[in-house]
N, C-alpha and C positions, 0 to 999 in steps of 0.2 A: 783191658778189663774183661772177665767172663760176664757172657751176656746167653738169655737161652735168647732164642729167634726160633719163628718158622717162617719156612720158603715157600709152603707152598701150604695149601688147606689140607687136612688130614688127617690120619691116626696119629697114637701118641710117640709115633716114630719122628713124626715131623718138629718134636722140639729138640733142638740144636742146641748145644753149650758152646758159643763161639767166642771170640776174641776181637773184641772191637777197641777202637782206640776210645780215652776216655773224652766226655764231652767236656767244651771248655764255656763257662756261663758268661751269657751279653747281659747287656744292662735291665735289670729289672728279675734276674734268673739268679736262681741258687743252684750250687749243686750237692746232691745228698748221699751219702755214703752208707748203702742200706743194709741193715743188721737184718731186719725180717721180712718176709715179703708174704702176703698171704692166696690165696690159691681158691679161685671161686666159681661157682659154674658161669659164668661168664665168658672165662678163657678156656672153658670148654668148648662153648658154642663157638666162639672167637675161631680158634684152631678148628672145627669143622665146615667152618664158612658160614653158617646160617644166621651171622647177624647183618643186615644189611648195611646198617650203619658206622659199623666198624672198620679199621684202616686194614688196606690190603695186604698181605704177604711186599715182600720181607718183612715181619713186624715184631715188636718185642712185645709177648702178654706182660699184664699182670695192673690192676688198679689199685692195689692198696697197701701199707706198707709202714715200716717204723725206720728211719736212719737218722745220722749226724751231718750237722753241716759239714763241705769238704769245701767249702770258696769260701772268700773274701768279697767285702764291698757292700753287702745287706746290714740289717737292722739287729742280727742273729749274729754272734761270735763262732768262730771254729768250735766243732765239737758240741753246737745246742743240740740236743734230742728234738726229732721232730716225727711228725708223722701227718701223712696226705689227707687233705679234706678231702681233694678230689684229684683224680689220676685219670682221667677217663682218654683226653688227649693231649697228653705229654710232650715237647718239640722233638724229644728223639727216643719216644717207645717206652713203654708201661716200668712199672718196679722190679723187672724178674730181672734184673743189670745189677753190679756192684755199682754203679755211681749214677745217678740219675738227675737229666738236666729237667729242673720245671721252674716254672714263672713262683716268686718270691708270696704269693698272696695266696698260694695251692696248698703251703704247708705251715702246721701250728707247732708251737714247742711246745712241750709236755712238762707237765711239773714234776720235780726230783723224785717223789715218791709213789708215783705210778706205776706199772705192772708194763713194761714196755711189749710183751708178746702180748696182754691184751689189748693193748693199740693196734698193733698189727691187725688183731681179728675184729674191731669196733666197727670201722665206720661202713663197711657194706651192708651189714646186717641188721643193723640199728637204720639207717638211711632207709631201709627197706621197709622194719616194723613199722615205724614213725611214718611213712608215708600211708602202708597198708590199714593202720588204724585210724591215722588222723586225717591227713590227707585228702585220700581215694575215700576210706570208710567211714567217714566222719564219726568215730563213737561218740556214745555218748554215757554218761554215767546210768553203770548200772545194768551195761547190756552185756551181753554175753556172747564170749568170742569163740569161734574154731580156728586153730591150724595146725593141719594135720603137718608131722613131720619133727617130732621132738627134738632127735637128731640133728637134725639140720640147726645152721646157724641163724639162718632165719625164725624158724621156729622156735627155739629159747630167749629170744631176742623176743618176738611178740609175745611170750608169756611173761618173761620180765618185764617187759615196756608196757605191756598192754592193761596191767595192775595199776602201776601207778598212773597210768592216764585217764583213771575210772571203770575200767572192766572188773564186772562183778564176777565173772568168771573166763577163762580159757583155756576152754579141753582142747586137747591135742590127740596125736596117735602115733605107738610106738609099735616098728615091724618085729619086733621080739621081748622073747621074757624078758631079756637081759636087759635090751633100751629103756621098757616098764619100769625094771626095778632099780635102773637108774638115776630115773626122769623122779621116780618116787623120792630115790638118796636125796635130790638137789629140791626137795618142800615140791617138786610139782604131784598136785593132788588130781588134778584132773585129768588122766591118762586110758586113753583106749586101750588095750593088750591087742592086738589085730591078731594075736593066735586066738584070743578066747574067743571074741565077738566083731563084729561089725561095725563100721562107722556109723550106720544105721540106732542098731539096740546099744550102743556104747552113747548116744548122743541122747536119745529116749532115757536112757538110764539115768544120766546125769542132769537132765533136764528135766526129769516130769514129763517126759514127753511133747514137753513146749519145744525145742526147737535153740537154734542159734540166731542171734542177729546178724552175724558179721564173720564171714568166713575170709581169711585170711590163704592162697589156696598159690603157693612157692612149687606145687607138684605137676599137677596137669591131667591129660589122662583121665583114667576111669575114677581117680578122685574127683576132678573135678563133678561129672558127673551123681557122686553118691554124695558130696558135701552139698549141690544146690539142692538135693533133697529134703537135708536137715535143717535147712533155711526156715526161719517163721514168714508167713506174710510181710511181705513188704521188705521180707531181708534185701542182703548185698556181700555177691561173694567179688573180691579183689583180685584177679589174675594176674599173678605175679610173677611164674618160674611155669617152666613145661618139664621140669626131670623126670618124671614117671611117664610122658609122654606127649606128644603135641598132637594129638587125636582124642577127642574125645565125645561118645555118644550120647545125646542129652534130648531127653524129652520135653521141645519146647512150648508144647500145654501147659507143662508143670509151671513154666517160667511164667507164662501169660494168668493164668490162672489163679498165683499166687503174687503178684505183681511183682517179681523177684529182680532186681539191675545186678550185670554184671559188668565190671570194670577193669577193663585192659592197663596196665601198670609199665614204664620201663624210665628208672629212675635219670637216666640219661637227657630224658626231656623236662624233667621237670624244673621248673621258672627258679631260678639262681635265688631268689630272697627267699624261696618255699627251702631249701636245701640249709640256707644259712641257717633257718629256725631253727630246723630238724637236727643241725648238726651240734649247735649251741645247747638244746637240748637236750641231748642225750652226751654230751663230751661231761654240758655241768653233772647231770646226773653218773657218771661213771663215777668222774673224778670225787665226788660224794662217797663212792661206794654204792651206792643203789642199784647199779646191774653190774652183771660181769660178763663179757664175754668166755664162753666157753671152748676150751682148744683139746683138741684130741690127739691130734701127732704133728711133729713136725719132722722135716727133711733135710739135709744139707744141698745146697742146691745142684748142685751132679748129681742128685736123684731125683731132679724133676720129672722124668717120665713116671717111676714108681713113683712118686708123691702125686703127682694129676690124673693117674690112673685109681690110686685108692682113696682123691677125694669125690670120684666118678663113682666107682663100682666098690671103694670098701666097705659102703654104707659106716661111715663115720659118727660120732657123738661129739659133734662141734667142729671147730675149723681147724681147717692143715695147714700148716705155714710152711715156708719153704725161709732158712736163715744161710746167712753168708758170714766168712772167714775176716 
């Protein structure tokens, strides 16, 4: 079976399309035959070594994903649709595989009339808002969210989620006209243009100049930075992703002065019943219709390097998935 692997940490040279024999499931393991895989910065970080808690080289990326049963012996007949609640540590390496072994309780069937490529792009992103809002930021009805990054799958993920959880508002921020007048097509009303104006006069604007309660903050960097400013007293920004940068310059008066918390997020640790909620939550609500995940391209998977390099640097409008033959 083609599998990507890296050997060693690295640039995007280090993911390999190798040929591995296919795994055979022990007692309590399914194994799944994966139609889509999706592609998240995680296996970014993953492939440049900077997660500490992640498994070492030789390793196979990928946490998330949509396939069919391919064994016998579960509760699942050949051929159910399924897709990963959780993939984080898999007994023989992540989704980027055609056939993947995981313990039988990892993955849920999908009902016949679902959108199976937005399963693929579900449950990271949703896992992520539902913690950033609820979670880490406990909203509460009525307050008002930021998170900068339209784009990102994070980010329409918390404007979707973050509505029907009682957010009376959620501005965002788009790095082009085009992402704007995108973000506009899909009812999002609340959008920065970062060519016209500032995170700054974009937040004053939309606020009255009161401010956010709840920054939601997937980027890092000099966002982080300009988003604790837009904070009202007493806010709380949720650190959740470094993409724009793992350095950032912040004026810690500002924090003390305005009694501002910031909270460190990495969905990895969070208490297994906290996840079940989260996930039970937002599956019933897809499955409704109430969100959708958003996808922007997909790849065949022998173009993993071009598919992880453009959901790195293409600046994307939703998720990349990588699908198999």
């Amino acid at each position: 079976m083609k599998a990507v692997q890296i050997s060693s940490y690295g640039d995007y040279d280090q993911l390999q399309l190798v040929d591995l024999p296919q795994p055979v499931p022990e007692a309590g393991q399914v194994l799944v035959k994966m139609m889509v895989a999706a592609i998240n910065p995680l296996d970014h970080h993953t492939r440049l070594g900077i997660i500490p808690w992640a498994r070492k080289p030789p390793m196979i990326l990928g946490s998330e994903g949509v396939g069919v049963i391919a064994s016998e012996g579960s509760d699942l007949p050949l051929g159910t649709v399924v897709m990963f609640q959780h993939a984080y540590f898999l007994p023989r390496g992540g989704t980027w595989q055609e056939y993947v072994l995981t313990p039988r309780s990892l993955v849920v069937p999908l009902p016949d009339a679902v959108n199976y490529m937005e399963a693929a792009a579900l449950r990271t992103a949703y896992d992520t808002a539902y913690m950033g809002l609820v979670y880490q930021g406990h909203l509460q009805p009525g307050q008002v969210v930021f998170v900068p990054g339209v784009g990102s799958s994070v980010g329409n993920a918390v404007i979707q989620l973050g509505k029907i959880v009682g957010a009376a508002h959620v501005i965002t921020t788009a790095g082009s006209n085009a992402k704007a007048e995108r973000a506009r097509e899909l009812g999002y009303k609340d959008v920065i243009d970062l060519t016209q104006e500032s995170i700054r006069d974009g937040i004053a604007r939309l606020t009255e100049k009161n401010g956010v309660d709840l920054v939601i903050d997937c980027l890092g960097g000099d966002i982080t930075a300009q988003s604790l400013e837009v904070l009202k007293p007493g806010g709380t920004l949720v650190l959740m992703g470094t993409s724009a940068g793992h350095q950032s310059h912040v004026n810690l008066l500002h924090i003390i002065t305005k009694s501002l918390k910031i909270v460190g997020h990495m969905t990895a640790f969070v208490p297994q019943e906290v996840m079940d909620e989260a996930f039970q939550t937002y599956f019933k609500l897809w499955t409704e219709g109430q969100i959708h995940p958003l996808i922007d391209r997909t790849f065949p998977i022998e173009q993993v390097v071009e598919a992880q390099r453009y959901q790195v640097e293409g600046r994307p409008f939703g998720k990349v998935l990588l699908t198999f033959k």
